[in-house]
N, C-alpha and C positions, 0 to 999 in steps of 0.2 A: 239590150237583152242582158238578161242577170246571167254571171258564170262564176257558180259557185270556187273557193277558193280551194287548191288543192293541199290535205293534211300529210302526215306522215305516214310512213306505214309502218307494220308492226315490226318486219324487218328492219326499216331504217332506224326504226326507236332502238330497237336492242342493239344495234349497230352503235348508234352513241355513247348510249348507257355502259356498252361493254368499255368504248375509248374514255367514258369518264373514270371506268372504275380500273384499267389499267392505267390511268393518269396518276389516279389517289394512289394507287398503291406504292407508284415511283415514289413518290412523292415523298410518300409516310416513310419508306425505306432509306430516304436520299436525307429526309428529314432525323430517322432515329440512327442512323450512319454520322450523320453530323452534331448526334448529339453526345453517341458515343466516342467521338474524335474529339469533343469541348471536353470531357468530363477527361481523357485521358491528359490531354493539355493542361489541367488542374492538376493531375496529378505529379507528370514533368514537374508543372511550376511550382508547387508545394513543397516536393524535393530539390528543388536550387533556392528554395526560400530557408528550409532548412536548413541545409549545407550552408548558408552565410551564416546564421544563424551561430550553430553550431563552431566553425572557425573563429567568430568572435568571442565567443566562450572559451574554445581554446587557448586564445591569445591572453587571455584576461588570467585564465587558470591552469595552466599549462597542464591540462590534462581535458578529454572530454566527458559528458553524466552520464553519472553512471544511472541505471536502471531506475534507482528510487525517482533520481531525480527529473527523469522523462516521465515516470507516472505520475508526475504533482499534477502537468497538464501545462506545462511556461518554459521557459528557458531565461532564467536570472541569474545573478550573482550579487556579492556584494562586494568591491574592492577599493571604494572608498570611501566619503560620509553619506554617499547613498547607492541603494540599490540598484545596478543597474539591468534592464531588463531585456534580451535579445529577442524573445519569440510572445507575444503576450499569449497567445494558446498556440498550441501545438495542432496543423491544422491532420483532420480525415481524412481519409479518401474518399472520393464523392459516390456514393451508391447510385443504382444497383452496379455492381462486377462487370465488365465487358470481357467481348471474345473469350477465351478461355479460362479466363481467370475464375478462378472459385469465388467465393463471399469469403472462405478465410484466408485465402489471401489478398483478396481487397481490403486489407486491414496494414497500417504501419507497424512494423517490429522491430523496435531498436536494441541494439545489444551493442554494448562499453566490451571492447577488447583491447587485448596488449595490455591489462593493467592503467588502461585510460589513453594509450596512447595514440588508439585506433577507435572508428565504429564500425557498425551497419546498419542497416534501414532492408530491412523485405518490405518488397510492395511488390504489383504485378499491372501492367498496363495491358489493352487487348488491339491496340492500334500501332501501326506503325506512326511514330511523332516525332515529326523532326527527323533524326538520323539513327533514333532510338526503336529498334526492333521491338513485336510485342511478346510476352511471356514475362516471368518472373525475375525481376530485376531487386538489385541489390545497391545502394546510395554507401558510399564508402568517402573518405576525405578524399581520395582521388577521381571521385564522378560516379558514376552511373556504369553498372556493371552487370552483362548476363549472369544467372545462376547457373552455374554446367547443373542440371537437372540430369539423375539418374535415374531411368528406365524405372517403376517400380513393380515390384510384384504383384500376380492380381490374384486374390481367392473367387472362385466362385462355390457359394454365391459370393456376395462384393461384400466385403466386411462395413459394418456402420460403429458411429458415436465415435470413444475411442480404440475402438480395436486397429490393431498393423496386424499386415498378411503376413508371416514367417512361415516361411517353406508350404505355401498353401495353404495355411491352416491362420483362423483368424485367430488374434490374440489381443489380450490386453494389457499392456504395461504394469508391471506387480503394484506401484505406485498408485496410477489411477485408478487398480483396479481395485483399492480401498474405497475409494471417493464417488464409484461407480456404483458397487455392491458392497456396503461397509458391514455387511454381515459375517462375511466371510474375513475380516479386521479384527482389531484389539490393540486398547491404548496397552504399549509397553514399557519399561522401564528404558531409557537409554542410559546405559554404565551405570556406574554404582551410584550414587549420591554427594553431591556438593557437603562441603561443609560450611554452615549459616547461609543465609540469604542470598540473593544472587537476582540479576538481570539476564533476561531469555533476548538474544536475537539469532534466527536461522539466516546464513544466505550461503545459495548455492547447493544447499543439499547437505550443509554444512552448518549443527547448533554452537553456539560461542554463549559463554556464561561468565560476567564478570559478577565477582564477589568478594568477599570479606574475608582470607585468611585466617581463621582466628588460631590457628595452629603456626603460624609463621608472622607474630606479634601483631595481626591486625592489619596485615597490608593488604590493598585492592588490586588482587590476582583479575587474569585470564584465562581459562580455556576452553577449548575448542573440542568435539568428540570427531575422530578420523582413526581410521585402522581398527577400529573397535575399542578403542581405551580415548578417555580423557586426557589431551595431550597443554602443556603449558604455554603459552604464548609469549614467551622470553621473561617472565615473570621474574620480580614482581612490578605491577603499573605502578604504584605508589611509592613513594620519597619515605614515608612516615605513615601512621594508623589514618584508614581511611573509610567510608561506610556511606550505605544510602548508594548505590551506582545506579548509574543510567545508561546505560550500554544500547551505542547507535553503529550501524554498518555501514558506511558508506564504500559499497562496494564490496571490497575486499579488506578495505583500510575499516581498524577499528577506532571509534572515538568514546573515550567514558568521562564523564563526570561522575565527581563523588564529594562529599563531603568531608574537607580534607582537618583533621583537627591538629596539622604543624601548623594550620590558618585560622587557629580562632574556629573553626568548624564552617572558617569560609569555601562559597565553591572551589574547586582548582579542575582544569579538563587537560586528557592526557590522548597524545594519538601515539601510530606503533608507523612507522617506516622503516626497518630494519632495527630502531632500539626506542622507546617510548621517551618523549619528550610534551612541555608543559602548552598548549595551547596559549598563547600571551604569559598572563604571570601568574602565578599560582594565588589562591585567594583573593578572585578578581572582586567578587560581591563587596561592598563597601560593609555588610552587614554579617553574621553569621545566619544557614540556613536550616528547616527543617526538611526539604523535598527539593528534587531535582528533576528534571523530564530536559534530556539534548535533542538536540535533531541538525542536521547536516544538510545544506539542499544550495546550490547554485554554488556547492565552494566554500560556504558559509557557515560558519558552526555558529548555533542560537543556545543558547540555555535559558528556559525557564526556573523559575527557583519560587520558595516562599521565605519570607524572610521574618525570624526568630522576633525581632524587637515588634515590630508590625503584624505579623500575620498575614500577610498583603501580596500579592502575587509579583512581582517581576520579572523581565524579559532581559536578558543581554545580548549579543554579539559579536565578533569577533572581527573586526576591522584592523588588519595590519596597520599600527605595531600592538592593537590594544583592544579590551575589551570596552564598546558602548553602551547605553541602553536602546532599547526599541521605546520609544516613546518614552512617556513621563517613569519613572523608577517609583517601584510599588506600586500601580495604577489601579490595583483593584481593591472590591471591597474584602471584608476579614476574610478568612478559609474557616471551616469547622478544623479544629486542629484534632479529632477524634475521629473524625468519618470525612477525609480528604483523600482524593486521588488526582495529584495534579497531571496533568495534560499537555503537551505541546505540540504542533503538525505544523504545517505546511500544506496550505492545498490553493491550486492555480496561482500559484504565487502568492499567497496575502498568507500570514501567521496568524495562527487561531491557540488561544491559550481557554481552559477549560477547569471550574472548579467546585466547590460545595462551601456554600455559606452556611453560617451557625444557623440561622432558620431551616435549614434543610430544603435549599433551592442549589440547583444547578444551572452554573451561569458559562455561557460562554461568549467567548469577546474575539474582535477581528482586529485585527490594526489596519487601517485604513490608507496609511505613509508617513501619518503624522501623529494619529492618537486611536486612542485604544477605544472601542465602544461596544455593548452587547448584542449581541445576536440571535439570542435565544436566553430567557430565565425560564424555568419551571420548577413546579416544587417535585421533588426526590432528591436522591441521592444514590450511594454507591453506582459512580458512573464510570464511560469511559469514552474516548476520543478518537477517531483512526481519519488517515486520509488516504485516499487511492485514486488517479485518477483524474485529480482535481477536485472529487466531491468527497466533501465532510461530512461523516456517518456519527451519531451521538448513541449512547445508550445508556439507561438511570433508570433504575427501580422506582418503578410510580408506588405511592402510598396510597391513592387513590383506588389503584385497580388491582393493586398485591404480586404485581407482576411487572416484568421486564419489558421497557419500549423502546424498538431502532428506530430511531429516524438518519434520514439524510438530508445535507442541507446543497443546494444548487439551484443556480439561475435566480440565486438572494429569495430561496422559498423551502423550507422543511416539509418533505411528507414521511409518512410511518412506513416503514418496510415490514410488511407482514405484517400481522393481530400482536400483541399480547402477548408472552412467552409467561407461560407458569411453570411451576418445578412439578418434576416426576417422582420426587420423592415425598420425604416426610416433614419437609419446611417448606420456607418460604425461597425463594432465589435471588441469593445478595450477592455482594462482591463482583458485579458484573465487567467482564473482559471480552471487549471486542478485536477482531483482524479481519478486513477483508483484501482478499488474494488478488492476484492479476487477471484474474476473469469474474470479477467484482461479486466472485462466491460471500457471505455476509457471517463468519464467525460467530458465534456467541459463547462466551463460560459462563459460569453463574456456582457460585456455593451454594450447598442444600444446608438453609438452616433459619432459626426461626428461634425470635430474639424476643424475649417478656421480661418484664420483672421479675426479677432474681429466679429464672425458669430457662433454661437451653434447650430446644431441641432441634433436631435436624443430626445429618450425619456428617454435617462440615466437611464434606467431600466436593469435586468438581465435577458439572456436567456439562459438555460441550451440543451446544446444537449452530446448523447451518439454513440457511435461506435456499431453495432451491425448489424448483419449481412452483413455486409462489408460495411455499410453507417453511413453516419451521420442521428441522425432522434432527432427533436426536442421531448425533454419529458415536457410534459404538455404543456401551454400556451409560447408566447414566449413574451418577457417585463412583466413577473408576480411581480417581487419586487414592493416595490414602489421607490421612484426617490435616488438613492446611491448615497454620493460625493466620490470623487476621491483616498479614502483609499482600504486600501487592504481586498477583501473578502474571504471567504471560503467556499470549497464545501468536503463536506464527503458523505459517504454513511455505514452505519451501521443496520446489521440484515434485511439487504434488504431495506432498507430504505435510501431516499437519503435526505439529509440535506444542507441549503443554510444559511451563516450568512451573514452581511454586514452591514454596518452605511448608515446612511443619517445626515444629520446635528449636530443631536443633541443624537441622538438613535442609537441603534445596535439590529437588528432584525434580529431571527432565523425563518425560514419555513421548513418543510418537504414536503415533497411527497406522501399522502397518498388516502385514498378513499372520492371522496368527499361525503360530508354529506348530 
């Protein structure tokens, strides 16, 4: 006889289905517990990767990088006839954030203290790992260290962006609160006026200007603006008449080349350790030069140059006891010697030089370890160079499009940052000057002017715009300089503050970006 088979019932179904889905949930929890316990373990181990890193650095340079030098994106040096390299990128923190840690402080922050002789690293882990408690941690040459975190104040409501709570009430940093609501801003004069031409670099909250004496026979001074006056930096840098500066930060130590004419109008480069002395030997170029562009990175001092006889671009560097070249000497093709801005960076370790050919192309080349090759040509000109980060940012006045174009180059690929930038005034937008800041904000200056046969117009003034939230948007007025000639100007930005140098005829004037008065 048939006996049919006995099924489930509805209670016993939901009975399972409930023990499935408290299984899954262990599960998923035990799972994304364990995944946030791997990603913390990266983190640990990325900071004891570093720290070797770093120590080997020290040993090599007896001091550790400072700030530029962590933003190239490597950890190199150069101490003898090669490069040597400790970190080849500088590793992230693994996203998203665990346990408490915010997204900004899931971010590495390095800072050169003691004048090199010290660091720190912020990071924040959300697990206990290892014997390493979670919250916001600190990597120092002696390990791994809690942050004493202080209690902080709370507004309600809860302040957002950049605002801090003070005494309950939200606020915004006078600084950022330029770069926030630049409305309420205005480029201003900082101290009176340079006299002749000069080289712009800010650090620390701090502009430094080296330039050209011409009141004190032509020597290559320094100063620096603190206390509200232009103050001298044990002046003067130069032996004899010197001109064409390059003025680079490393740190707090200043390094300049100039065109040194006791040398035949050979390079010579000059740093300041308590009294300025001659980087190797003074008039290292075998040639005489017309342009200079320094930069400083792993220890390193590089000079690019172009050189009088040739027109031809070159590279050197500085290998105790002596200056080398970076590849072949003179490697590139001619420069326009009328419409040239030569270029020099560092980014993720490789040396990128950057120029304008008499055709009116802009060429930029990598060195590879061994030789120099192009990386990008287009047709424009009035260009310029920056690195931040590891990634190389290019910009040159297309003739094509009458307008201004960013690109950045990374992962060996150029894309355009933002459309097009055209002028707001009454020319065209030449002389273009790029900076971009430590939160990869995208600089732009540009001269308003507009160039014919035997016809000028334009107001040969500067206008600054910035990349932010995926446009360009002019900051402050646009034409605020007053009337610039045709030398090379600068733009920085330090402690949230953006900074503009430039000449006009006779003077070299510094502005910032602050609140107007």
């Amino acid at each position: 006889m048939f006996k049919p088979k006995r099924a489930f019932t509805l209670i016993e179904l939901l009975v399972v289905i409930a023990i499935i889905g408290v299984l899954a949930t262990v599960s998923i929890i035990a799972l994304s517990n364990a995944r946030s316990k791997s990603r913390d373990a990266k983190r640990v181990g990325n900071m004891k990767q570093v720290q070797t890193a770093l120590e080997l650095f020290f040993n090599d340079n007896g001091r550790y990088p400072t700030e530029e030098e962590w933003a190239l994106g490597s950890l190199f040096s150069t101490t003898s006839l090669a490069t040597t390299t400790y970190l080849q990128v500088i590793p992230t923190s693994p996203t998203p954030a665990d346990g408490n840690c915010s997204e900004n402080e899931n971010t590495l922050t390095y800072t050169q203290t003691e004048s090199g002789a010290s660091y720190s690293i912020a990071f924040c882990i959300g697990n206990t790992t290892g014997a390493i408690t979670p919250g916001n941690k600190t990597l120092t040459p002696g390990g791994i260290i809690a942050i004493e975190t202080v209690e902080e104040e709370e507004c309600d409501p809860a302040c957002t962006g950049e605002e801090v709570c003070t005494n309950g009430v939200c606020e915004t940093p006078a600084a950022v609160e330029c770069l926030v609501t630049p409305e309420s801003c205005s480029w201003q004069a900082v101290g009176s006026p340079i006299l002749n031409g000069g080289s712009l670099y800010a650090y620390n909250g701090v502009p430094y200007v080296a330039y050209t004496n011409i009141a004190n026979g032509y020597l290559v001074n320094l100063v620096k603006y603190e206390n509200s006056a232009w103050e001298e930096v044990s002046n003067p840098v130069s032996t004899g008449v010197g001109y064409g500066s390059s003025l680079f930060m490393a740190g707090s130590v200043p390094y300049i080349a100039y065109i040194d004419s006791d040398q035949s109008d050979k390079a010579s480069v000059r740093t300041y350790a308590g009294s300025w002395a001659n980087i190797g030997s003074a008039g290292f170029t075998s040639d005489s030069v017309t342009e200079l562009s320094t930069f400083v990175a792993g220890g390193v001092t590089y000079v690019a140059y172009v050189a009088s006889t040739t027109q031809k671009v070159g590279v050197m560097k500085y290998l105790n006891p002596a200056w080398t070249d970076v590849g072949l000497p003179e490697f590139s093709n001619a420069v326009d010697t009328e419409n040239n801005r030569l270029n020099f960076v560092i980014a993720a370790g490789s040396p990128y030089v950057s120029y304008v050919e008499p055709t009116n192309v802009v060429t930029v080349m990598k060195f590879n370890g061994s030789t120099w090759g192009s990386v990008k040509s287009v047709s424009g000109f009035d260009h310029s160079l920056f690195a931040r980060n590891g990634i190389l940012y290019l910009s040159y006045f297309s003739q094509a499009e009458m307008g201004i174009i960013v690109e950045k180059y990374e992962n060996s690929a150029w894309t355009q940052v933002g459309s097009t930038v055209f002028n707001t005034g009454s020319g065209i937008p030449l002389k273009t000057c790029l900076f971009v800041s430590s939160d990869n904000t995208v600089y732009l200056g540009y001269k308003d002017q507009t160039v014919v046969p035997y016809e000028y117009y334009g107001t040969d003034k500067i206008s600054i715009v910035r990349y932010v939230n995926s446009s360009w948007s002019l900051l402050g007025s646009a034409n605020f300089s007053n009337v610039m000639n045709n030398s090379r100007y600068y733009i920085n930005v330090s402690n949230d503050i953006p900074y503009v140098g430039y000449s006009d005829d006779t003077e070299f004037e510094v502005m910032n970006f602050i609140a107007t008065p």
